[in-house]
Each structure stands twice: as structure tokens, then as C-alpha cells.
PyMOL Python script that loads the backbone (N, CA, C, O; Angstrom):
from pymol import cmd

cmd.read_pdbstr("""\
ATOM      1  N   UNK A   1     201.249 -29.670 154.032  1.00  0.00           N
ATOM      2  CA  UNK A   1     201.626 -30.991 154.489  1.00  0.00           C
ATOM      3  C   UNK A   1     201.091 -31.212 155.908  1.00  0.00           C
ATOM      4  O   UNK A   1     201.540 -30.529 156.829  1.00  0.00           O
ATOM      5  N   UNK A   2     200.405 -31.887 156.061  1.00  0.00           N
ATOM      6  CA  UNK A   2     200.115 -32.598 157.416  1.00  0.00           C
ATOM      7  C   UNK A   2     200.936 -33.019 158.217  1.00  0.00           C
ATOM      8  O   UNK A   2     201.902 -33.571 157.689  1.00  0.00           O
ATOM      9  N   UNK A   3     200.932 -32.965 159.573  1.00  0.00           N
ATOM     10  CA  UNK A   3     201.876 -33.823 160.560  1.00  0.00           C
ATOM     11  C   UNK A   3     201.025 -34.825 160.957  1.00  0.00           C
ATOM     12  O   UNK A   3     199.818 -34.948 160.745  1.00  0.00           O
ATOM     13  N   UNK A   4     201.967 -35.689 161.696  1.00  0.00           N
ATOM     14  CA  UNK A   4     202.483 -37.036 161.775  1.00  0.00           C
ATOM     15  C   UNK A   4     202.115 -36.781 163.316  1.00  0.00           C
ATOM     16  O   UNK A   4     202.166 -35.685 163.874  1.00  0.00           O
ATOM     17  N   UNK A   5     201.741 -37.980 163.888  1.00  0.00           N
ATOM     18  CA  UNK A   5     201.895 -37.555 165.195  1.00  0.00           C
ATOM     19  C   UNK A   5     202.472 -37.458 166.090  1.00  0.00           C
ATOM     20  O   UNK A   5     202.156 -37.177 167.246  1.00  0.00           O
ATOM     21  N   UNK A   6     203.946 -37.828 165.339  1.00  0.00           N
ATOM     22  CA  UNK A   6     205.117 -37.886 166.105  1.00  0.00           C
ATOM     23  C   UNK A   6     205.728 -36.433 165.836  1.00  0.00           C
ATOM     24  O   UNK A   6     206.410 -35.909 166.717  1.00  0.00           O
ATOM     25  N   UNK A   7     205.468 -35.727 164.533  1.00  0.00           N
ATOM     26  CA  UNK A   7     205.830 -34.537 164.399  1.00  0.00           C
ATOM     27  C   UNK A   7     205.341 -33.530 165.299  1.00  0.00           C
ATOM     28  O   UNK A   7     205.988 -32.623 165.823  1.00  0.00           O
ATOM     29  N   UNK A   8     204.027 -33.817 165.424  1.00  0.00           N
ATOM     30  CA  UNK A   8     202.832 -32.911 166.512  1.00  0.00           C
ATOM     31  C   UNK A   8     204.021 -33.430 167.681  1.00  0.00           C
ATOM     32  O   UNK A   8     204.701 -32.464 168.028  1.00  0.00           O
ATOM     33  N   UNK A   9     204.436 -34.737 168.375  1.00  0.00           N
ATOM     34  CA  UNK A   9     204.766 -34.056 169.258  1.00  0.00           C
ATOM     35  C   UNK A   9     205.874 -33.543 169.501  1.00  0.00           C
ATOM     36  O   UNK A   9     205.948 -32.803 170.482  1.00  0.00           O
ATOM     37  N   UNK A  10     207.116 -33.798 168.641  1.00  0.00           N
ATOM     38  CA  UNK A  10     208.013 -32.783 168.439  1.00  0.00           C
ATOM     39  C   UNK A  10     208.275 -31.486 168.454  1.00  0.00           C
ATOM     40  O   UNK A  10     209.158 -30.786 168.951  1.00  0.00           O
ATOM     41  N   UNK A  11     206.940 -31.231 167.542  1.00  0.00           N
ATOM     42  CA  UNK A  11     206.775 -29.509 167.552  1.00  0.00           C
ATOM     43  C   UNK A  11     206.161 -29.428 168.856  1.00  0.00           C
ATOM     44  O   UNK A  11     206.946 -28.747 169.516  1.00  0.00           O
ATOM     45  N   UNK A  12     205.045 -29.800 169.690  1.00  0.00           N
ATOM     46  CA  UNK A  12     204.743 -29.491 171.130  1.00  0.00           C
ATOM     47  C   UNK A  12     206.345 -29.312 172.040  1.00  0.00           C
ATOM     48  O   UNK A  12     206.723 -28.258 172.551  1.00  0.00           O
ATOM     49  N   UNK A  13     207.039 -30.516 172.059  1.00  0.00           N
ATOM     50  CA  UNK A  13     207.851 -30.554 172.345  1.00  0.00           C
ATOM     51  C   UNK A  13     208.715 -29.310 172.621  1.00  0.00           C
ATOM     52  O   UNK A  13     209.121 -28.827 173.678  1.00  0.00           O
ATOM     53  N   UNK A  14     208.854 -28.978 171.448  1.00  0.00           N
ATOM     54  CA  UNK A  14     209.913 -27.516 170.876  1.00  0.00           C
ATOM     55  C   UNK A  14     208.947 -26.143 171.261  1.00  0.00           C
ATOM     56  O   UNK A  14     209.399 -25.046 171.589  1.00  0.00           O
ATOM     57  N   UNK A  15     207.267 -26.563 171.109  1.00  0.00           N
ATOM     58  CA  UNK A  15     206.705 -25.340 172.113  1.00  0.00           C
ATOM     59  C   UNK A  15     206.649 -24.947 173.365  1.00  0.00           C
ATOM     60  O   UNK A  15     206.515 -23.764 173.678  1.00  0.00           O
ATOM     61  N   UNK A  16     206.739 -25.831 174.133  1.00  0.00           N
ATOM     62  CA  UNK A  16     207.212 -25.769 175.464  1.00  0.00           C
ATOM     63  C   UNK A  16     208.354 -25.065 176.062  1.00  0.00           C
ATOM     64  O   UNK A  16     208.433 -24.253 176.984  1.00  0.00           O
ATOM     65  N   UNK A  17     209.361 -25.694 175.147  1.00  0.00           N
ATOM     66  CA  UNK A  17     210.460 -24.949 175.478  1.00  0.00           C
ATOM     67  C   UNK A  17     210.348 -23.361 174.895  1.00  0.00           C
ATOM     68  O   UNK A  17     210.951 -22.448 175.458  1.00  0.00           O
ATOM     69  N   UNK A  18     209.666 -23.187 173.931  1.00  0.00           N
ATOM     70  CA  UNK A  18     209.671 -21.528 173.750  1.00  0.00           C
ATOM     71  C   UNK A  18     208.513 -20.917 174.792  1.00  0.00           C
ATOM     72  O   UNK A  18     208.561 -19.690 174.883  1.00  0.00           O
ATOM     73  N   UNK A  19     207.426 -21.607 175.635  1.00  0.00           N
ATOM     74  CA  UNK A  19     207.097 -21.524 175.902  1.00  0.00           C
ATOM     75  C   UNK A  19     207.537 -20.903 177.686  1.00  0.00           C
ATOM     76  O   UNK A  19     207.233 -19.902 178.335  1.00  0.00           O
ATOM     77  N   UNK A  20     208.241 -21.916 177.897  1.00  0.00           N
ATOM     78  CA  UNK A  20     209.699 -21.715 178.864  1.00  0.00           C
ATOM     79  C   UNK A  20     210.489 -20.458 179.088  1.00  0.00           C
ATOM     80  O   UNK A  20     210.859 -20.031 180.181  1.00  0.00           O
ATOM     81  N   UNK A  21     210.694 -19.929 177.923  1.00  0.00           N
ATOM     82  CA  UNK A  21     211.683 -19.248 177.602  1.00  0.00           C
ATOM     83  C   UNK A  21     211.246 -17.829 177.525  1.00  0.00           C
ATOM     84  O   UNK A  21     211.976 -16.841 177.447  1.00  0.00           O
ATOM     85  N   UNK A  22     209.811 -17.879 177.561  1.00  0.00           N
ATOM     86  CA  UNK A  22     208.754 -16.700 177.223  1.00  0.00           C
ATOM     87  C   UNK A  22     208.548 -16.276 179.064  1.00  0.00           C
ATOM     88  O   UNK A  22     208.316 -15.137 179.471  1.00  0.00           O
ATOM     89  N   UNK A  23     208.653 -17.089 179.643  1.00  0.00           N
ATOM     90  CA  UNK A  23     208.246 -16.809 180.573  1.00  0.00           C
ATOM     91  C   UNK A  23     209.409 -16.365 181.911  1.00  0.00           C
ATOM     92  O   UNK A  23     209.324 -15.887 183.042  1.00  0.00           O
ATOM     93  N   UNK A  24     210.518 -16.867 180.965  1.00  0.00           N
ATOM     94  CA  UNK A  24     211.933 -16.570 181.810  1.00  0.00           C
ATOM     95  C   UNK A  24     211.852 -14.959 181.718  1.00  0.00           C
ATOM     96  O   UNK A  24     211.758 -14.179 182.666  1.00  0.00           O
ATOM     97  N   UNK A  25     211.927 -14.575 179.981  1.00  0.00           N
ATOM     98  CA  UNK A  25     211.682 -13.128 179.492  1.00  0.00           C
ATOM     99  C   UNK A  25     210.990 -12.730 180.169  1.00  0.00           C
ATOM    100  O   UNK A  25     211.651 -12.045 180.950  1.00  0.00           O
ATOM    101  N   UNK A  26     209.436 -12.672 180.567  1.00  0.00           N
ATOM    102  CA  UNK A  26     209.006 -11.954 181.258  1.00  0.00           C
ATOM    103  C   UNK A  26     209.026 -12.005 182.614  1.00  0.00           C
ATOM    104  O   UNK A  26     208.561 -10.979 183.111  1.00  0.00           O
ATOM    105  N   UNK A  27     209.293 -12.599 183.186  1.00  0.00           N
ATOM    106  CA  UNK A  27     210.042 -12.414 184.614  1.00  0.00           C
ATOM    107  C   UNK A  27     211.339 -11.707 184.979  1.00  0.00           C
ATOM    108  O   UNK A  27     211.543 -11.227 186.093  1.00  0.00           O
ATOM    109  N   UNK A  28     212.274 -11.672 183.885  1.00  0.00           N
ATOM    110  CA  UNK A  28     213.456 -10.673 183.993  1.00  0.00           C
ATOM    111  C   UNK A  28     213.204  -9.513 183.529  1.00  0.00           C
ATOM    112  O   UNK A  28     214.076  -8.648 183.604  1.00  0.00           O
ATOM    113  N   UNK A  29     211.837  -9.207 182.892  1.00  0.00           N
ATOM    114  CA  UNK A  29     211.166  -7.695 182.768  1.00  0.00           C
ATOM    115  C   UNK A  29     210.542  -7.424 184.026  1.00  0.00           C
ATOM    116  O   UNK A  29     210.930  -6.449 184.669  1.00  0.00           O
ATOM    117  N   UNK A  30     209.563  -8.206 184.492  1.00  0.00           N
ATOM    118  CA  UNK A  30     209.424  -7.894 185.914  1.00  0.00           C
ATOM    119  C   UNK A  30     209.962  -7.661 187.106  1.00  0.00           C
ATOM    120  O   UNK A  30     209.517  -7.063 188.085  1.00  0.00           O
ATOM    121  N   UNK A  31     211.463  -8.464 186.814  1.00  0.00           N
ATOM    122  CA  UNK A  31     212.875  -8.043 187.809  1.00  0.00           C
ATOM    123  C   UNK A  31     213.147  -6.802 187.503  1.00  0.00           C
ATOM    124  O   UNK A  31     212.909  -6.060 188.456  1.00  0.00           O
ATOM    125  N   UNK A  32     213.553  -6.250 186.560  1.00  0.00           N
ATOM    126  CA  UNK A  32     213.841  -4.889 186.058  1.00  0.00           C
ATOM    127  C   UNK A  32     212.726  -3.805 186.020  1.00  0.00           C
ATOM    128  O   UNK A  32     212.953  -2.595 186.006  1.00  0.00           O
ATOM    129  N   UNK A  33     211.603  -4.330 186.006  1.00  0.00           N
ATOM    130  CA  UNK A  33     211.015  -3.162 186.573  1.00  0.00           C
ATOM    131  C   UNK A  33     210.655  -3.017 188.339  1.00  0.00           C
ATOM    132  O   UNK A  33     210.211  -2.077 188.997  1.00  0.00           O
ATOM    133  N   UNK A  34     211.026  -4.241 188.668  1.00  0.00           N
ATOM    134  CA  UNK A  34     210.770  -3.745 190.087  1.00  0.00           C
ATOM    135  C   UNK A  34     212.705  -3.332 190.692  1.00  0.00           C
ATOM    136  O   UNK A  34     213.047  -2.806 191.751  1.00  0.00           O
ATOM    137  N   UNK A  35     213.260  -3.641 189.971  1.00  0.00           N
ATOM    138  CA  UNK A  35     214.434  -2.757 189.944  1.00  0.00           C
ATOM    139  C   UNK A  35     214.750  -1.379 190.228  1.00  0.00           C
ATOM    140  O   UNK A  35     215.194  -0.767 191.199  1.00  0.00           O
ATOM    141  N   UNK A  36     214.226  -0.979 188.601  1.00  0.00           N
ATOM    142  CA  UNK A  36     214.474   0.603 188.400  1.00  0.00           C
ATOM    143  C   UNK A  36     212.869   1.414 189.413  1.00  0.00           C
ATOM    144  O   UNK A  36     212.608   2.617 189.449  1.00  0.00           O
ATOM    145  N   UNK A  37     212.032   0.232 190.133  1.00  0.00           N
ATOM    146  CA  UNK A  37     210.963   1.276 190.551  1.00  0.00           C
ATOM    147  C   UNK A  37     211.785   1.497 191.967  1.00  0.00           C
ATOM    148  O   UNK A  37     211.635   2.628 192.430  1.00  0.00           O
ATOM    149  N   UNK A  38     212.415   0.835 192.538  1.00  0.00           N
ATOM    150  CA  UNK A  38     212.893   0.946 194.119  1.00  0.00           C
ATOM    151  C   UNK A  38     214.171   2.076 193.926  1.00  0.00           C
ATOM    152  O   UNK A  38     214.494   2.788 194.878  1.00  0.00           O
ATOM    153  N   UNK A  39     214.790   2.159 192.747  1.00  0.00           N
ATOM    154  CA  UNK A  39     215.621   3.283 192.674  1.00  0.00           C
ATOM    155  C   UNK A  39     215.266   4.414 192.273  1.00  0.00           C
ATOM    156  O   UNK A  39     216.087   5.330 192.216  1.00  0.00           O
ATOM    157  N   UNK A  40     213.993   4.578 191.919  1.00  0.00           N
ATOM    158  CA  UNK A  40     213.677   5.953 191.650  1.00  0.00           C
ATOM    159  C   UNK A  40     213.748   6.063 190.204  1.00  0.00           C
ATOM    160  O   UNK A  40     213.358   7.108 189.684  1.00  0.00           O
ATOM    161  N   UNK A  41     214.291   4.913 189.339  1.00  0.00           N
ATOM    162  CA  UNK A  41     214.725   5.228 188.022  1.00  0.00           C
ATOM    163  C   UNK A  41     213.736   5.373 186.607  1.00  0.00           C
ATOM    164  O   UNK A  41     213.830   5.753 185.440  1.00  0.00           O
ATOM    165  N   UNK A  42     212.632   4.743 187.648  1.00  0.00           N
ATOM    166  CA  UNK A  42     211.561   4.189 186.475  1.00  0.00           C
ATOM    167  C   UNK A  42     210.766   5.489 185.456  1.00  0.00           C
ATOM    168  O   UNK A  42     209.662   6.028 185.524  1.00  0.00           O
ATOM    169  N   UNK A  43     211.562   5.595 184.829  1.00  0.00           N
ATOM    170  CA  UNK A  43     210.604   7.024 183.653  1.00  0.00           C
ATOM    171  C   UNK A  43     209.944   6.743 182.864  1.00  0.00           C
ATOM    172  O   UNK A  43     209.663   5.610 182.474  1.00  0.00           O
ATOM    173  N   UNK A  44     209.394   8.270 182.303  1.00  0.00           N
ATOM    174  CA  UNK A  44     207.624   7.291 181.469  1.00  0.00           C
ATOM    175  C   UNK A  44     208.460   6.428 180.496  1.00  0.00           C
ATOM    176  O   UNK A  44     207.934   5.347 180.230  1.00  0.00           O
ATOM    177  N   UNK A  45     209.778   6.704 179.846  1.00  0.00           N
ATOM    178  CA  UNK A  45     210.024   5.876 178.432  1.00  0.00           C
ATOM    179  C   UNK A  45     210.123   4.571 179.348  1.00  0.00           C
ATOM    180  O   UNK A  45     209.267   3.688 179.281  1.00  0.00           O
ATOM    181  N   UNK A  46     210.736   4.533 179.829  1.00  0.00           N
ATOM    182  CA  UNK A  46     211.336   2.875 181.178  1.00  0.00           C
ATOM    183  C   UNK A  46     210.173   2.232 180.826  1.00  0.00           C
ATOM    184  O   UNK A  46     210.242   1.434 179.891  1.00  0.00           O
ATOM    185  N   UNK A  47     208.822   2.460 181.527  1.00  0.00           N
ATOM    186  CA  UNK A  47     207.951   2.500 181.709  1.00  0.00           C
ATOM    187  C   UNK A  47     206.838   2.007 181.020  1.00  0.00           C
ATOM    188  O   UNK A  47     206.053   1.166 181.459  1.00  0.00           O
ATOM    189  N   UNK A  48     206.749   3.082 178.878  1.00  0.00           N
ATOM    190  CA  UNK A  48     206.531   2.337 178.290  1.00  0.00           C
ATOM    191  C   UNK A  48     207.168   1.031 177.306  1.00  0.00           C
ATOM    192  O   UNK A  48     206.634   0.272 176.497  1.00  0.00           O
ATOM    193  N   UNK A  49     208.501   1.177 177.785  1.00  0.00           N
ATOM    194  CA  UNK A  49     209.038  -0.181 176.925  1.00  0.00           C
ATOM    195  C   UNK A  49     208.941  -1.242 177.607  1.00  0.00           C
ATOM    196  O   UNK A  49     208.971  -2.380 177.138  1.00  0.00           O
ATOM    197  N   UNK A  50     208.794  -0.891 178.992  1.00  0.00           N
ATOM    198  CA  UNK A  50     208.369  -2.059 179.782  1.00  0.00           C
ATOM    199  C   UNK A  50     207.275  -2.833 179.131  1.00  0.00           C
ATOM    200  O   UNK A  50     207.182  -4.053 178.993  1.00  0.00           O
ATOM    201  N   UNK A  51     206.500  -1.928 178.774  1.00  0.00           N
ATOM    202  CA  UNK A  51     204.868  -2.260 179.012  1.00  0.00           C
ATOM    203  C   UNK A  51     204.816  -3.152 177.745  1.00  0.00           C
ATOM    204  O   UNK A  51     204.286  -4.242 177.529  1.00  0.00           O
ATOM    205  N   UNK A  52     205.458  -2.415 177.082  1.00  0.00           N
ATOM    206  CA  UNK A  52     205.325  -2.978 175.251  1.00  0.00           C
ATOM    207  C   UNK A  52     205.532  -4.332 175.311  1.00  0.00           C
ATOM    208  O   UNK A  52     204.737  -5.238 175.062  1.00  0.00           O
ATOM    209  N   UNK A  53     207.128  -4.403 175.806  1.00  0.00           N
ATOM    210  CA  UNK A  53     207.933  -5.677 176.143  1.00  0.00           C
ATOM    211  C   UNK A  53     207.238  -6.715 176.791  1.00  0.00           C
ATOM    212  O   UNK A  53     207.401  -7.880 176.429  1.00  0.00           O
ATOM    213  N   UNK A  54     206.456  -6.407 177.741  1.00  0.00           N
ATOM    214  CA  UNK A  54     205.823  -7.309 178.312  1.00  0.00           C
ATOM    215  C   UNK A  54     204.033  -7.841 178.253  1.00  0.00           C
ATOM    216  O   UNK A  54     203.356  -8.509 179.034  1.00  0.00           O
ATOM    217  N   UNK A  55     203.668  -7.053 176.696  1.00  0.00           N
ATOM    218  CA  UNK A  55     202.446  -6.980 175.943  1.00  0.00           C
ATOM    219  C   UNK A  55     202.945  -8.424 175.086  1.00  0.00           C
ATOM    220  O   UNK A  55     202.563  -9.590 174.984  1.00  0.00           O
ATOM    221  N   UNK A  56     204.133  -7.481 174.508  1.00  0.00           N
ATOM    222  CA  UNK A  56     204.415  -8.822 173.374  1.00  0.00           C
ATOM    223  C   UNK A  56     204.973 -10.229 174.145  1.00  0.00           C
ATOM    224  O   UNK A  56     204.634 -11.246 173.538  1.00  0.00           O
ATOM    225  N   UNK A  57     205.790 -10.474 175.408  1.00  0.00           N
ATOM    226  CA  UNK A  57     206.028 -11.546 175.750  1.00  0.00           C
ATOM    227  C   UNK A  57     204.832 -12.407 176.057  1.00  0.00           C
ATOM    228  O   UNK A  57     204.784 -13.624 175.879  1.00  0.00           O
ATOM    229  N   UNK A  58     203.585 -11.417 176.682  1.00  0.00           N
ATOM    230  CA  UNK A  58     202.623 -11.713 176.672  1.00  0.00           C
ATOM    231  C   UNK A  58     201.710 -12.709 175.311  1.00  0.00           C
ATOM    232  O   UNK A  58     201.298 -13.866 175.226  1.00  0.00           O
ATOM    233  N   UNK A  59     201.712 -12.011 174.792  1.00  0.00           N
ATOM    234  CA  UNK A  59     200.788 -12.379 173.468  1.00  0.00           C
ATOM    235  C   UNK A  59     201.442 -13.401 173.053  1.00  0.00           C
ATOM    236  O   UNK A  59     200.786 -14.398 172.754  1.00  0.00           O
ATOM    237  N   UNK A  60     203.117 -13.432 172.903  1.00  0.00           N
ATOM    238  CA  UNK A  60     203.788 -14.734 172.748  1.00  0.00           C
ATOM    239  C   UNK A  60     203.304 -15.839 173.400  1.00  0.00           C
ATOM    240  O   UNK A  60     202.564 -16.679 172.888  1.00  0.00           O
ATOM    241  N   UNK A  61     203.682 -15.844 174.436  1.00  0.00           N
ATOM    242  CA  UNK A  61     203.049 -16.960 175.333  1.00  0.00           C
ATOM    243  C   UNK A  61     201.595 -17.535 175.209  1.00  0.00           C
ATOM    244  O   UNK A  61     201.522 -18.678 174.758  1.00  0.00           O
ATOM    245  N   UNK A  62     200.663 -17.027 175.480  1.00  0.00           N
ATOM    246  CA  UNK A  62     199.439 -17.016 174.782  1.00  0.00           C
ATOM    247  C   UNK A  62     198.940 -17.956 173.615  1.00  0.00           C
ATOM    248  O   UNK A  62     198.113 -18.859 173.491  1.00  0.00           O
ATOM    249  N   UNK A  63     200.037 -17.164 172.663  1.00  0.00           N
ATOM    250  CA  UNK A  63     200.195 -17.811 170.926  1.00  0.00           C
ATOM    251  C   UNK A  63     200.468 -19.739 170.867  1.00  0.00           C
ATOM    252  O   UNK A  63     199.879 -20.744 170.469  1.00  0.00           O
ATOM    253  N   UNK A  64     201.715 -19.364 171.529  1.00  0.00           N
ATOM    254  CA  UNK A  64     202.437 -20.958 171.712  1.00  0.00           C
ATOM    255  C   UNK A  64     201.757 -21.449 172.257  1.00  0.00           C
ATOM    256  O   UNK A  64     201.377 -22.451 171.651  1.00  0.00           O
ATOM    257  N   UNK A  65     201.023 -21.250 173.760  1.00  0.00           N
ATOM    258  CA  UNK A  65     200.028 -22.024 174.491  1.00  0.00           C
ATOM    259  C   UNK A  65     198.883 -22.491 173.257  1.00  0.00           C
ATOM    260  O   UNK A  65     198.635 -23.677 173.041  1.00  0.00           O
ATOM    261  N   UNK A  66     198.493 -21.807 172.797  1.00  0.00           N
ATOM    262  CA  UNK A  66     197.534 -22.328 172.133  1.00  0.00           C
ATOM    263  C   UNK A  66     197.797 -23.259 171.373  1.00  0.00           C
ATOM    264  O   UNK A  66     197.152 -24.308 171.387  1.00  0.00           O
ATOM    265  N   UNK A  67     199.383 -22.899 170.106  1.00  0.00           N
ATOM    266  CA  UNK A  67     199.256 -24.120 169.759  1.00  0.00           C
ATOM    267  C   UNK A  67     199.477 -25.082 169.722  1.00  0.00           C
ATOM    268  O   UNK A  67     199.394 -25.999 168.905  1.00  0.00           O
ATOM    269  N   UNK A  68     199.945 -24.870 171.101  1.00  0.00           N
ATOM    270  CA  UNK A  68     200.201 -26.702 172.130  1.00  0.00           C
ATOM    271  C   UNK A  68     199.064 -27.536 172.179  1.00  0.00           C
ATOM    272  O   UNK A  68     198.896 -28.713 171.861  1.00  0.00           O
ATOM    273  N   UNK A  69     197.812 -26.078 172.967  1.00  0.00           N
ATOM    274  CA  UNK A  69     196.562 -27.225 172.903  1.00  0.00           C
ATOM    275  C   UNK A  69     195.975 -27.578 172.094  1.00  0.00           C
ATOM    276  O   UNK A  69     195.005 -28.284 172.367  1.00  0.00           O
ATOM    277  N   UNK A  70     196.360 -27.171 170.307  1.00  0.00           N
ATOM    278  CA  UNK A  70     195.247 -27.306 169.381  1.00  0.00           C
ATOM    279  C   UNK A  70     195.980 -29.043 168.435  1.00  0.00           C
ATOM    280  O   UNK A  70     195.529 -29.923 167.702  1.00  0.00           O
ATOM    281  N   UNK A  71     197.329 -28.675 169.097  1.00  0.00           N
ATOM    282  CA  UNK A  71     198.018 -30.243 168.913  1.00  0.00           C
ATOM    283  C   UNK A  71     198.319 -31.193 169.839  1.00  0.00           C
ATOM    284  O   UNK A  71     199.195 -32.043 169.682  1.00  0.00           O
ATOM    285  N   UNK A  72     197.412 -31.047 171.095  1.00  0.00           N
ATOM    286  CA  UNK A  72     197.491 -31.787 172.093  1.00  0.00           C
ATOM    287  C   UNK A  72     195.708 -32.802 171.925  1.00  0.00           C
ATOM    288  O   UNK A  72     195.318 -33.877 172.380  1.00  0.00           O
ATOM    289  N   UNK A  73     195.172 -31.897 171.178  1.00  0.00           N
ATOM    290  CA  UNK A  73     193.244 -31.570 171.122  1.00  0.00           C
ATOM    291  C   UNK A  73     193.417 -32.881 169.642  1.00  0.00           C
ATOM    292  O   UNK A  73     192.972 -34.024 169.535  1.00  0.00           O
ATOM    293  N   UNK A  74     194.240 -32.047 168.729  1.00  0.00           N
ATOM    294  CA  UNK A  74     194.231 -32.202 167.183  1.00  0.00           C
ATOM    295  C   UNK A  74     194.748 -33.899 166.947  1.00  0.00           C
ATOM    296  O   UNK A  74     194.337 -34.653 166.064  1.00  0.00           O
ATOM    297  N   UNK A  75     195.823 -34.231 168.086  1.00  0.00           N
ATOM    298  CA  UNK A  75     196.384 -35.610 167.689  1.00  0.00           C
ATOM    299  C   UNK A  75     196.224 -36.585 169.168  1.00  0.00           C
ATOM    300  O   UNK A  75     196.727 -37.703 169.274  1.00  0.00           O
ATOM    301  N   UNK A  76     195.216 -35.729 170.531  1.00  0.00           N
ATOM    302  CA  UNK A  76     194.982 -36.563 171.688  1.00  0.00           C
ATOM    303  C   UNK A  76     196.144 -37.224 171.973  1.00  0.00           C
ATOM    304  O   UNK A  76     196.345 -38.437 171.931  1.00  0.00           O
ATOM    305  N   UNK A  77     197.258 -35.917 172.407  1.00  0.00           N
ATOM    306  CA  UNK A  77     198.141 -36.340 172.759  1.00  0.00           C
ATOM    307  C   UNK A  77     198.247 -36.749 174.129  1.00  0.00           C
ATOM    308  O   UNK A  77     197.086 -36.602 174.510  1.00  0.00           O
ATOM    309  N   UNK A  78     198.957 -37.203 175.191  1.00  0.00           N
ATOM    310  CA  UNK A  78     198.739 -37.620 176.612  1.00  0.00           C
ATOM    311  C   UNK A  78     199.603 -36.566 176.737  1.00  0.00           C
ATOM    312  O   UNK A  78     200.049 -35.951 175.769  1.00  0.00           O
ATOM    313  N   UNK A  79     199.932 -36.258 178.198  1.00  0.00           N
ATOM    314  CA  UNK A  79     201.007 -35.481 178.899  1.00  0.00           C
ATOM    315  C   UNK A  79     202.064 -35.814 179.104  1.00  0.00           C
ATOM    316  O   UNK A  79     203.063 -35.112 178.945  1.00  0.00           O
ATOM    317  N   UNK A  80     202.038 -37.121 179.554  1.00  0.00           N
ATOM    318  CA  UNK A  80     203.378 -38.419 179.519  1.00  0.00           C
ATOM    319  C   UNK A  80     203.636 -38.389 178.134  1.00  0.00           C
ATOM    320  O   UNK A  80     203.841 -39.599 178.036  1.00  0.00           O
ATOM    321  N   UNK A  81     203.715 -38.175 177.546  1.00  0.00           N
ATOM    322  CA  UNK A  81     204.547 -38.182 175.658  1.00  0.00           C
ATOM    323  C   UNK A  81     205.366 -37.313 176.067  1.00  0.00           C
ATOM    324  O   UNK A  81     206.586 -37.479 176.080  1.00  0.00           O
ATOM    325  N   UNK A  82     204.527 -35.877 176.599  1.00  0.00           N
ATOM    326  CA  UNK A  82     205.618 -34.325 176.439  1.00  0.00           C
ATOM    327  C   UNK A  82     206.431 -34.700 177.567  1.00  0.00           C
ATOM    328  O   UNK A  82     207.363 -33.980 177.923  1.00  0.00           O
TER     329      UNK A  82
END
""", "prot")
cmd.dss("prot")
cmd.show_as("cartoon", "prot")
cmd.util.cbc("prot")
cmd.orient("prot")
């Protein structure tokens, strides 16, 4: 089923905000690791779940960005809509 271009911007809409939310996540991984590094706490496991955690918030963000722009591209949406 095709969208509508009011759907495109709904769903932009609703990407943003995960988009938002991706980036809160990885900033409270970056709080916590500069946390546990000033206490001495940071171990290799700390360390690699950090890394993981903040691969995938990564790639998240990324993901959604894109397909903001491929429905911003796809239905020439303005910025003033979002």
C-alpha cells in the first residue's frame, strides 16, 4: 500500500520523535561511560556493552534518519509541515 502524503508526514512525524529518543539513549550511554571512567569502574565487559549499545543506537539513528529523508525526497515535503 502506498502512502498518502499526509501519511508520509505522520510517519516523518513519529520518526523524529524516535529519532529524539535515539539520541537521548545515546547520550545517557555517554553519561555512563564517562561515569564509570572517572571512578575507575570502567571494565573490559563495561566497556564492551558500552560499545555494542552505542553501535546499535548508532545504526538506529542513522536508519530513521534516512527514512525521514527518503520521505521528505519521496513526497517534497517542506520542514514547516514537520
Amino acid at each position: 500500500m502506498a502512502l498518502t502524503r499526509q501519511q508520509a508526514l505522520e510517519e516523518c512525524k513519529k520518526l523524529s520523535k524516535q529519532a529524539v529518543n535515539l539520541r537521548k539513549q545515546i547520550q545517557a550511554v555517554n553519561t555512563w561511560i564517562e561515569f564509570l571512567s572517572k571512578g575507575g569502574k570502567f571494565t573490559p565487559e563495561n566497556q564492551r556493552k558500552a560499545k555494542l549499545q552505542l553501535e546499535d543506537y548508532n545504526n538506529r539513528l542513522k536508519e530513521t534518519v534516512n527514512k525521514i529523508k527518503t520521505l521528505i525526497n519521496q513526497f517534497n515535503l517542506k520542514s514547516a509541515e514537520l
